[in-house]
Residue frames relative to the residue before (quaternion, step in Angstrom):
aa qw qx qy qz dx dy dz
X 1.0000 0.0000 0.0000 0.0000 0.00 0.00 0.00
X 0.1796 -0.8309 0.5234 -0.0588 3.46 -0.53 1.10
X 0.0894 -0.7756 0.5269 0.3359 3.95 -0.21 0.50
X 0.0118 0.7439 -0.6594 -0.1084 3.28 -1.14 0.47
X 0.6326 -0.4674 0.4260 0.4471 4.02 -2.23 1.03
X 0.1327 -0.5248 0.8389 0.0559 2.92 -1.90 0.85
X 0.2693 -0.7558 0.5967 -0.0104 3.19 -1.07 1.12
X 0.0741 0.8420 -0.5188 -0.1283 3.43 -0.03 1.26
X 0.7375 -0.4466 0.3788 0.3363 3.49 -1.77 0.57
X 0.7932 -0.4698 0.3038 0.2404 2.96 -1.62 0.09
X 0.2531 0.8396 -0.4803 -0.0180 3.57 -0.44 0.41
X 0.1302 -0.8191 0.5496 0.0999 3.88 -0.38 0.87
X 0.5488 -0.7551 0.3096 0.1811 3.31 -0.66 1.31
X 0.5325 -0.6187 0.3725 0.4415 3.55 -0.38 0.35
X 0.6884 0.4173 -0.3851 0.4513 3.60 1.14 -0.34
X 0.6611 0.4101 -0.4384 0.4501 3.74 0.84 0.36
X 0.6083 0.4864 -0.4329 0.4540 3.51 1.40 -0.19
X 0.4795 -0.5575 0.6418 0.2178 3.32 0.85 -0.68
X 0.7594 0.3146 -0.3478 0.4510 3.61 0.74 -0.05
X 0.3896 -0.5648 0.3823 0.6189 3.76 -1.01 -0.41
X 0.3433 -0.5465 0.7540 -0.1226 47.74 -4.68 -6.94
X 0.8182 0.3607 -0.0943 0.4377 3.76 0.53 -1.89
X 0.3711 -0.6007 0.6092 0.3610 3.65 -0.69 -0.21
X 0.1858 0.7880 -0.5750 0.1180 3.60 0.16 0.51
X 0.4635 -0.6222 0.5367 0.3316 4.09 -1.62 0.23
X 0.0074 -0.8483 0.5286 -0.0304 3.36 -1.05 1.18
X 0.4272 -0.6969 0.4920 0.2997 3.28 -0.74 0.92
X 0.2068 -0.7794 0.5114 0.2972 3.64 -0.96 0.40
X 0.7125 -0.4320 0.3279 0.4453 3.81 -1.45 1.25
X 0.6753 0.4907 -0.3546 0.4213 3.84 0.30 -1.27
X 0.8018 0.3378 -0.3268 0.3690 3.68 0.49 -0.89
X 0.5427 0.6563 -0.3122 0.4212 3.32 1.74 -0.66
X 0.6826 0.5234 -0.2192 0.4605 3.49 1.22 -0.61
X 0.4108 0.6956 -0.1588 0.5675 3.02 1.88 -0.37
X 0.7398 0.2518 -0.1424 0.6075 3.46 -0.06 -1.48
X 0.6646 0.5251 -0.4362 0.3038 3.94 0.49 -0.80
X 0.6973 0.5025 -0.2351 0.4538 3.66 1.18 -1.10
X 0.6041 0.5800 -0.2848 0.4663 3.20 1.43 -0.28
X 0.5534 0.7191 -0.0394 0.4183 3.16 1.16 -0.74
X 0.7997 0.2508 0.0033 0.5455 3.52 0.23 -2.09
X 0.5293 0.6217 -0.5193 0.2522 3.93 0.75 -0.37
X 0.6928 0.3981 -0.3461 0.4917 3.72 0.59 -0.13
X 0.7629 0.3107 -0.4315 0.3677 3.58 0.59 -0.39
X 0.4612 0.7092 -0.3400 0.4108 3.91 1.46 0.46
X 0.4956 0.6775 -0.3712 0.3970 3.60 1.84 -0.02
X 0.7246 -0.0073 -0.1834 0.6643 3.93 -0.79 1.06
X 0.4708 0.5984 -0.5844 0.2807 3.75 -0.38 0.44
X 0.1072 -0.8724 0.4740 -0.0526 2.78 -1.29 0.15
X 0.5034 -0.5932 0.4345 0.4538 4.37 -0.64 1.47
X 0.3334 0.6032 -0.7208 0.0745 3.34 -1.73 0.66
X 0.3549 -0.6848 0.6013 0.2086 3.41 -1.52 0.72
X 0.3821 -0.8120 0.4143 0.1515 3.37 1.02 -0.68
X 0.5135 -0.6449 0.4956 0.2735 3.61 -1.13 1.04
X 0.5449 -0.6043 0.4533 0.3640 3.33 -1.44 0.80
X 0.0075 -0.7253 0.6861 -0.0561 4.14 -1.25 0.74
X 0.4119 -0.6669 0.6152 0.0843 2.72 -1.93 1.17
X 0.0058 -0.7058 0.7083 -0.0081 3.82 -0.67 1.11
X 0.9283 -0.0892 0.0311 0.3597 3.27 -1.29 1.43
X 0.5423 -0.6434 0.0414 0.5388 3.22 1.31 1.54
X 0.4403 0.6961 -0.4370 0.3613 3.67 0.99 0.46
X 0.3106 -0.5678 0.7192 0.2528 4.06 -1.06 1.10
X 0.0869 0.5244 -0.8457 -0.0468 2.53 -2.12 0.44
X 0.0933 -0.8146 0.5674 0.0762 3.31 -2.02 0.77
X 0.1015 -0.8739 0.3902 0.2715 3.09 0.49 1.02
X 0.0990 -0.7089 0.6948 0.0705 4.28 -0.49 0.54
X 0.6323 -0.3348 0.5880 0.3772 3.19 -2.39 0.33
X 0.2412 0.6971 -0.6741 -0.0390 3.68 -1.20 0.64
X 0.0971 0.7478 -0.6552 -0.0455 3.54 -0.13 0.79
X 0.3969 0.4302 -0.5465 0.5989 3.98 0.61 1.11
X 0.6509 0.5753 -0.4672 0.1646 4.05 0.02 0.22
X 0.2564 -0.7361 0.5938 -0.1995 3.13 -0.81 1.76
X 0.2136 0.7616 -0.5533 0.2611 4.24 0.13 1.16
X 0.0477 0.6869 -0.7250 -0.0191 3.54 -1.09 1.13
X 0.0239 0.7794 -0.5795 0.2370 2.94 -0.83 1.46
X 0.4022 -0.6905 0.3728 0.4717 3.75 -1.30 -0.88
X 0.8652 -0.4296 0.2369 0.1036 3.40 -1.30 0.15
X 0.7296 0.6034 -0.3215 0.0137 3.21 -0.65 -1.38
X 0.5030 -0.6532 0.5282 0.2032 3.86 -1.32 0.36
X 0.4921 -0.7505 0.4339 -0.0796 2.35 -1.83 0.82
X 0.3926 0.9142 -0.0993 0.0175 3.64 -0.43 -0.42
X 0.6975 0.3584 -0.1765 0.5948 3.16 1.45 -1.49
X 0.7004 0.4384 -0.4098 0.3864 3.04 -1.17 1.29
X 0.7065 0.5815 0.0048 0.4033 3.26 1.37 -1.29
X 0.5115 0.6758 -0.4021 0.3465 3.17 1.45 -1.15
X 0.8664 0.2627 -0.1160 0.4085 3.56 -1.55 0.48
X 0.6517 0.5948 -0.2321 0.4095 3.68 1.50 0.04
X 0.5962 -0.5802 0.3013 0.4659 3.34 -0.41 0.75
X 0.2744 -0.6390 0.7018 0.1543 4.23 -1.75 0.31
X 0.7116 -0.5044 0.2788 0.4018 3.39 -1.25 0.79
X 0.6646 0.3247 -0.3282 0.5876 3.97 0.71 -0.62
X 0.7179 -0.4111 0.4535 0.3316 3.81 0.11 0.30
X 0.5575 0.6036 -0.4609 0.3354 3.59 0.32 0.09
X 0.4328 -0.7261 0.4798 0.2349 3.88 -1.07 0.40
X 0.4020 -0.7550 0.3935 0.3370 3.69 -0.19 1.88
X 0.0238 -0.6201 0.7812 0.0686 4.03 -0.93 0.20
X 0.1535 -0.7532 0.6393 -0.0210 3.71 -0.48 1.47
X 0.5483 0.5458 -0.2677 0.5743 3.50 1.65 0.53
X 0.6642 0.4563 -0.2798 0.5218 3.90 2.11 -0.19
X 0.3614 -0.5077 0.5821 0.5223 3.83 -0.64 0.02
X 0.1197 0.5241 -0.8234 0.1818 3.42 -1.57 1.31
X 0.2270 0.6766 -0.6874 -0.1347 3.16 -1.17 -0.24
X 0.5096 -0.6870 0.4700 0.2179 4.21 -1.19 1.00
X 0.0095 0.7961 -0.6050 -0.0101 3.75 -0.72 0.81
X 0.6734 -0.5594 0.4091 0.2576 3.50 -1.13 1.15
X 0.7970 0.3687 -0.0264 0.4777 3.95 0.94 -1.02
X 0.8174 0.3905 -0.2104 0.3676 3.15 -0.06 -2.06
X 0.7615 -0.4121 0.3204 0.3842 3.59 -1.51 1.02
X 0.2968 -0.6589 0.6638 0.1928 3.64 -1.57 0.12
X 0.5714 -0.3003 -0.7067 0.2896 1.77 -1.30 2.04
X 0.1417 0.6801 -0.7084 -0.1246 3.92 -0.95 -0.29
X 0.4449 -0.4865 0.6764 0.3285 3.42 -1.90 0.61
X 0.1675 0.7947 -0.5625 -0.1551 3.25 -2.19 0.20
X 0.4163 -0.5395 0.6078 0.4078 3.75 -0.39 0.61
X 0.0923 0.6452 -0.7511 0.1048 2.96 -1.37 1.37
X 0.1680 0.8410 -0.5134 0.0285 3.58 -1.11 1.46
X 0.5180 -0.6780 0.4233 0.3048 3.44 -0.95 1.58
X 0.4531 -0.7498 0.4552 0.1589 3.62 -0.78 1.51
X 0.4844 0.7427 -0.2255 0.4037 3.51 2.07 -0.72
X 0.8293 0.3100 0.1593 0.4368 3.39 1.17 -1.80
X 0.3478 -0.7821 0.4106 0.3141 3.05 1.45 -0.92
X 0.7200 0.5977 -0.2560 0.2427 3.30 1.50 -0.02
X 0.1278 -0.8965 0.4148 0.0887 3.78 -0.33 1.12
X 0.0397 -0.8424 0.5359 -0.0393 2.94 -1.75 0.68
X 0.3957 -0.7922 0.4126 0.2135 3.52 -0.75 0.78
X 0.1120 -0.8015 0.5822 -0.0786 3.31 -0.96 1.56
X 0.4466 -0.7041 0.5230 0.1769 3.22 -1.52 0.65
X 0.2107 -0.7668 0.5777 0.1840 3.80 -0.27 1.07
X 0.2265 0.8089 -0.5369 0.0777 3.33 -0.68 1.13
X 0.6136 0.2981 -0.2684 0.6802 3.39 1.15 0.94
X 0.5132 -0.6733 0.4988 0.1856 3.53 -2.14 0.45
X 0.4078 0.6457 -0.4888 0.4217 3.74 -0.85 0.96
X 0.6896 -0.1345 -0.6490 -0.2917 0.95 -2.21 0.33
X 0.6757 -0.5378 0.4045 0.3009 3.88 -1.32 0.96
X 0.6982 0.5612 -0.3480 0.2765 3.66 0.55 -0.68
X 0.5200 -0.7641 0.2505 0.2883 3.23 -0.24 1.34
X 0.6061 0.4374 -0.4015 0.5293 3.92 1.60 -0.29
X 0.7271 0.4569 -0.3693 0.3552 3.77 0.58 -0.24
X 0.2071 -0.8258 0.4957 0.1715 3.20 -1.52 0.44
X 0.6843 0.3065 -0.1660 0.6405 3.14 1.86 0.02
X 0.1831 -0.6550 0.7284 0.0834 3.57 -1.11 0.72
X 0.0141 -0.6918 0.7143 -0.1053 4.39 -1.15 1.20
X 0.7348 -0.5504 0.3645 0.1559 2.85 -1.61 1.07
X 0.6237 -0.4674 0.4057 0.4774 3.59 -0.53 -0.47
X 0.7098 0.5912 -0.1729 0.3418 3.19 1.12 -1.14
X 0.6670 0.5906 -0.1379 0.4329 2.87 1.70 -1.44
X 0.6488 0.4777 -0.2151 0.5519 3.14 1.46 -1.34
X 0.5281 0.5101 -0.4780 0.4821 4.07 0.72 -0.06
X 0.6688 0.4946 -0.1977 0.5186 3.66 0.73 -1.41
X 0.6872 0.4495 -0.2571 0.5095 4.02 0.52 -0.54
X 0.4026 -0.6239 0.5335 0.4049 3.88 1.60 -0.73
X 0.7749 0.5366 -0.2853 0.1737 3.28 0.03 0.00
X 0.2524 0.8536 -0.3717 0.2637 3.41 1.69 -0.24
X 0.8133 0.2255 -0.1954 0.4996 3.36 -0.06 -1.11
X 0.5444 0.5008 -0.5096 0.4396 4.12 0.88 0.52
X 0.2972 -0.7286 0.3972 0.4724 3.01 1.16 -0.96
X 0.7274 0.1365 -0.1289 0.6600 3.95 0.67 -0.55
X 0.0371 -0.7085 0.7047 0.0050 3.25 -2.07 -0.13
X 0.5714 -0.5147 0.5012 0.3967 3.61 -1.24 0.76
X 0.1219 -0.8642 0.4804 -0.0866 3.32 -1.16 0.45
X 0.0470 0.7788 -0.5946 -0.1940 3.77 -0.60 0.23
X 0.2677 -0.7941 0.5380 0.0916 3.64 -1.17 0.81
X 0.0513 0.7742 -0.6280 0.0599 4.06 0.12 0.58
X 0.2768 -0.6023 0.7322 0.1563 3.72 -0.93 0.90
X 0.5566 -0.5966 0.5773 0.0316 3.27 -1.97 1.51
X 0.1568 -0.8622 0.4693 0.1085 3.55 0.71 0.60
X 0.5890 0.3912 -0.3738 0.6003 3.68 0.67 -0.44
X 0.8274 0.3881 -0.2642 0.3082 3.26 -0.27 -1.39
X 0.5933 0.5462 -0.2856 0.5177 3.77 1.54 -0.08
X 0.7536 0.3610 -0.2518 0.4883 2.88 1.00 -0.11
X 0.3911 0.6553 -0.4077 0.5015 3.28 1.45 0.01
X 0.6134 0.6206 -0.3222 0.3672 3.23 0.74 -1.47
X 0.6123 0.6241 -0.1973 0.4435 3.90 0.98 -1.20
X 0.7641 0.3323 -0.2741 0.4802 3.30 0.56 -1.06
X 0.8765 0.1977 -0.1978 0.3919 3.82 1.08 -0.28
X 0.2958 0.6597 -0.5582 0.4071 3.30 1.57 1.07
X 0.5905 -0.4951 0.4102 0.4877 3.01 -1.50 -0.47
X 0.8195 -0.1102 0.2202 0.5175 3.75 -1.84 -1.05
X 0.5812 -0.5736 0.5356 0.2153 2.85 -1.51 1.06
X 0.4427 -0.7135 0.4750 0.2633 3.61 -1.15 0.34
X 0.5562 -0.6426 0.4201 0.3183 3.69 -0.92 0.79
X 0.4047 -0.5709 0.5515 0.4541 4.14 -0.51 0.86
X 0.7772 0.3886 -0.4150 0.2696 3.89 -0.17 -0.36
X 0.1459 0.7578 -0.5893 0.2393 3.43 1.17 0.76
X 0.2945 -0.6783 0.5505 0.3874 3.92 -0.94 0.86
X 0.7639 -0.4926 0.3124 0.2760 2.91 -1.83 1.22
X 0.7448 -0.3706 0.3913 0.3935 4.01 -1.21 -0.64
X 0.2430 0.7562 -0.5652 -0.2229 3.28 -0.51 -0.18
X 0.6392 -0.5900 0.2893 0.3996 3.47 -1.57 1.16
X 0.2958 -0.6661 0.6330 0.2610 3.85 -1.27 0.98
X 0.8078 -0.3735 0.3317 0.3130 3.04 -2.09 -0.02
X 0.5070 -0.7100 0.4801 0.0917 3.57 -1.26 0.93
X 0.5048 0.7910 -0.3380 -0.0724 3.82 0.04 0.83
X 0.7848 -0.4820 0.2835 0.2671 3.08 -1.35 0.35
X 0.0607 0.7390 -0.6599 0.1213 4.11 -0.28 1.19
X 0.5536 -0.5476 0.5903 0.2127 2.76 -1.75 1.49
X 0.3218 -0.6782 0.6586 -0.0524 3.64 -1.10 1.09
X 0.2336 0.7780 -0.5812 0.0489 3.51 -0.48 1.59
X 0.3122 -0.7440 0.5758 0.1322 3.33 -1.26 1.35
X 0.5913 -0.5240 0.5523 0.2662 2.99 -2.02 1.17
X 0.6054 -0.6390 0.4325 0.1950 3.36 -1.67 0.17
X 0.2320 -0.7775 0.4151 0.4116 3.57 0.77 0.57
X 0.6751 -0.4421 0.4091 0.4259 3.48 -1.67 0.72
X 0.7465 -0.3384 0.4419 0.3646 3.18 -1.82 -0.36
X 0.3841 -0.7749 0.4381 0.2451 3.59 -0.71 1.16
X 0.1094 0.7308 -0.6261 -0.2491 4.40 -0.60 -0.95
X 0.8319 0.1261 -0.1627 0.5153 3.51 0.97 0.12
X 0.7662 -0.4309 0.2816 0.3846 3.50 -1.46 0.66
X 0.1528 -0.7925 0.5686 0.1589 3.57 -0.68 0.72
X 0.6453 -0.3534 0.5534 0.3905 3.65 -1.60 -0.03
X 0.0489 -0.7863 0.6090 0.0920 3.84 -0.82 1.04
X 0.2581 -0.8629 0.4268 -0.0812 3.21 -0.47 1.57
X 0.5091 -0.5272 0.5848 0.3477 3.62 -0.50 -0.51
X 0.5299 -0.5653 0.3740 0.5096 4.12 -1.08 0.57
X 0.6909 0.5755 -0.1997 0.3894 3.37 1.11 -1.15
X 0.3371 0.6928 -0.4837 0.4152 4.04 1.34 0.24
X 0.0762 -0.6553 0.7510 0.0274 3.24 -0.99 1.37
X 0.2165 -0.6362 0.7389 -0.0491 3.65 -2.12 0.60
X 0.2739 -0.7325 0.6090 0.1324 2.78 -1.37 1.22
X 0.1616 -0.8362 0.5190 0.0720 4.13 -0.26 1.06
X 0.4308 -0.7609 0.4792 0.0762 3.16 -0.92 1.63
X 0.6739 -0.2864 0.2774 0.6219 3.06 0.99 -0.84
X 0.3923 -0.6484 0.6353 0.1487 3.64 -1.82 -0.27
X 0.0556 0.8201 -0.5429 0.1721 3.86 0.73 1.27
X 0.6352 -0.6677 0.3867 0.0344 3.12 -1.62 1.26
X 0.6887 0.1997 0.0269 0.6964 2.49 1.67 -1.18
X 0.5201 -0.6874 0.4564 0.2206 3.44 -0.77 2.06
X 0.7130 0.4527 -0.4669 0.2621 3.75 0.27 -1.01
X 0.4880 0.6753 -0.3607 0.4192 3.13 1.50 -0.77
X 0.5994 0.5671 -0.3102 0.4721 3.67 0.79 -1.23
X 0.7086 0.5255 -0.3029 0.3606 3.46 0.52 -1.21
X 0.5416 0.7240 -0.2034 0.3757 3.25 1.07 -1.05
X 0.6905 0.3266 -0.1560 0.6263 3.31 1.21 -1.59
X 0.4825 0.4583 -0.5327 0.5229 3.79 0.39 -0.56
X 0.7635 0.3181 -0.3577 0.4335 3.76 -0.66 -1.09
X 0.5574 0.5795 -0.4225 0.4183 4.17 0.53 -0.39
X 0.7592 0.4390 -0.0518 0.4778 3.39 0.66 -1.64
X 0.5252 0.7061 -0.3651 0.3037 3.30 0.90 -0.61
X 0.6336 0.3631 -0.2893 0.6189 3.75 0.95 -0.43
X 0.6773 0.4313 -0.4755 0.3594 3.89 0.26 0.24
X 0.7145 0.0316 0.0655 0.6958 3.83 2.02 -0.81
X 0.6534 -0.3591 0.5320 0.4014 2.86 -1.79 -0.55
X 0.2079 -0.7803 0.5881 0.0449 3.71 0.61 1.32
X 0.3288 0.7300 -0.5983 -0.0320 4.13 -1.04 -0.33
X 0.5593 -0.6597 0.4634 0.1928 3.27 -1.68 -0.07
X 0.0311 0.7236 -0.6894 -0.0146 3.97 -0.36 1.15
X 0.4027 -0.5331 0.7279 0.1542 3.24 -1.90 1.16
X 0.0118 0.6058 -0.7932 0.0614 4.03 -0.95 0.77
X 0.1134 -0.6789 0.6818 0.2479 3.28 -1.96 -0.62
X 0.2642 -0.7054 0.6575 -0.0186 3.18 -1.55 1.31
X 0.8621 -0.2659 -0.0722 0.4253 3.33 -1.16 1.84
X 0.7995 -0.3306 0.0845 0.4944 3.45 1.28 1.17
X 0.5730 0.5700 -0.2481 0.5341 3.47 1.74 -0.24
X 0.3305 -0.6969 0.5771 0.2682 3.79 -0.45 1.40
X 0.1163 -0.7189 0.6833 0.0529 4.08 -0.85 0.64
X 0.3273 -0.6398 0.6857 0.1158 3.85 -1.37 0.18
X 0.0062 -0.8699 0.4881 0.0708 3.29 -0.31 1.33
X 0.2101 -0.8114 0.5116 0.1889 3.71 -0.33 0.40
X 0.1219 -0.8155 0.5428 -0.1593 3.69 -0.84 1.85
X 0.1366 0.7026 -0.6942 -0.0758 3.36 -1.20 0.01
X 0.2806 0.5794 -0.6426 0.4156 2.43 -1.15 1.84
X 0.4587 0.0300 -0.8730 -0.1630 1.66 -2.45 0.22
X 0.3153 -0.7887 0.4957 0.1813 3.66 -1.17 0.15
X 0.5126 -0.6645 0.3553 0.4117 3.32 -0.24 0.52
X 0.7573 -0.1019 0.1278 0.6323 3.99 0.29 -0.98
X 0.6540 -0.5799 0.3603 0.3258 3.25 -1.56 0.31
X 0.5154 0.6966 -0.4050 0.2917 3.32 1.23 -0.23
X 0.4977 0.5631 -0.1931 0.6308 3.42 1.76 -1.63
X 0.6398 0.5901 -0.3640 0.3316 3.96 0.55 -0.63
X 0.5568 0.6951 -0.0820 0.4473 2.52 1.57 -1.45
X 0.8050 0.3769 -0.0944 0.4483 3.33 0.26 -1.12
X 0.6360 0.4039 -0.2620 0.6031 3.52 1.01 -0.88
X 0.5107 0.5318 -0.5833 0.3409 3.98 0.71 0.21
X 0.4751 0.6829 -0.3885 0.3962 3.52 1.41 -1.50
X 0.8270 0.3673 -0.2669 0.3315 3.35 -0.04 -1.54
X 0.6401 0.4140 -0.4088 0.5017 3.48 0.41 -0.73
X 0.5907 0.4241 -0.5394 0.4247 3.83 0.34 -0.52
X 0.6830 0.5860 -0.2817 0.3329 3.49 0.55 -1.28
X 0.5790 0.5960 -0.2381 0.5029 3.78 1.74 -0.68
X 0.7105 -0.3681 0.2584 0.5412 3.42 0.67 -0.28
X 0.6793 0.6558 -0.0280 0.3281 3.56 1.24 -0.63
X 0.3135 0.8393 -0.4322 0.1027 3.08 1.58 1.02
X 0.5497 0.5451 -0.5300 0.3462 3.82 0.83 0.77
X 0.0741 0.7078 -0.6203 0.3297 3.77 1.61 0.30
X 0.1807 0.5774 -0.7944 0.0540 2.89 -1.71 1.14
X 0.6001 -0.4759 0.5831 0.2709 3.59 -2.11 0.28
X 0.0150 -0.7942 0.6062 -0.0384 3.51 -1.06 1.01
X 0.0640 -0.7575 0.6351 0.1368 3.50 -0.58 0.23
X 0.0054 0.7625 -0.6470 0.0031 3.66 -1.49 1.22
């Protein structure tokens, strides 16, 4: 068990506003949209649409703009203690108990499909606050969100993020008043520290890649048949260090084909593109 920074989003107090391959388990969009609307209707009271003035957090720009074309695979992680019941950058009231989840840019409120790259499992969340500051993340989720996604008790996870263009804009036409552009900018919140527990890796049948806890991989896939594996190793092999791990799945020895280790998620990031872009558009981000 290792502690590692959680970086929590933004929050401005009400006294400075002045206001009050894999077989994996997947949630489906219909129920996620479901559990999400259930969910966010209390933390959407006195809030309010804003895009917001560009601000600098910890010598870092940010601009937040209208993107309803945003598409980010990136990493994760949640939020929460300390925060519950406290005000979010557009004025809304945090419920670390609602799918919310904080984003450095995209408009206030927006919907997004948010899915753990680890598990396969998605869900729809309401961005209604700013974060998270850490330069490898790109998303900051409730407690709730990050229980539902699988990932809570790791604390982060690979991720894809896609904004709900209708349903974000929907939000607009029946929220309340827009916010004034001269809202004061962000300012960076406290930094803390969550125990970080890892799963046991499956059963091994062949030498693996020794990594650090923090080693991220880019998984091609999970094939039954090794020559088949080989095949992709020797494909991939000119984008990384491409190899073969033997795991087992519901009693069934598989051959997984990786490349990795990777240095940070950003590089993780980018080499997912390509291998999707290679033939390989179930490529997902793992971390061991």
């Amino acid at each position: 068990m290792t502690a590692r920074p959680l970086t929590a989003p933004l929050f401005v107090l009400a006294a400075i506003l002045g206001m009050a391959g894999c077989a994996e388990t997947t949630l489906t969009i219909d129920a996620a949209k479901s559990l999400s609307n259930a969910t966010t209707d209390s933390s959407s009271q006195a809030g309010h649409f804003k895009v917001g003035d560009p601000y600098t957090i910890n010598g870092q720009h940010y601009v937040p703009r209208d993107d309803l074309a945003y598409n980010e695979t990136g990493v994760a992680s949640w939020y929460g203690p300390g925060f519950h019941g406290k005000s979010t950058a557009n004025g809304e009231r945090f419920d670390e108990n609602a799918l919310t989840a904080a984003h450095r840019t995209l408009p206030l409120p927006s919907m997004v499909q948010v899915t753990n790259l680890d598990n396969g499992r998605t869900v729809v969340l309401r961005v209604n606050d700013r974060g998270p500051f850490a330069k490898d993340r790109i998303l900051d989720v409730s407690k709730r969100a990050a229980e539902v996604l699988g990932f809570r008790r790791r604390g982060k996870a690979p991720v894809r993020v896609t904004i709900l263009a209708e349903e974000s804009l929907a939000l607009r036409t029946g929220g309340g008043p827009v916010a004034p552009s001269s809202a004061p900018p962000p300012v960076a919140a406290p930094t803390f520290q969550m125990a970080t527990v890892y799963p046991n890796p499956g059963p091994g049948r062949a030498p693996t890649v020794m990594a650090s806890a923090d080693a991220w991989y880019i998984q091609a896939g999970a094939f039954s048949d090794t020559i088949n594996a080989r095949r992709v190793v020797s494909s991939l092999s000119a984008l990384g260090p491409a190899h073969l791990s033997q795991t087992l799945q519901d009693g069934r020895p598989l051959t997984r084909v990786r490349i990795g280790p990777l240095p940070n998620t950003r590089d993780a990031a980018r080499l997912l593109q390509q291998v999707q872009a290679s033939g390989y558009p179930e490529a997902r981000l793992v971390a061991d």
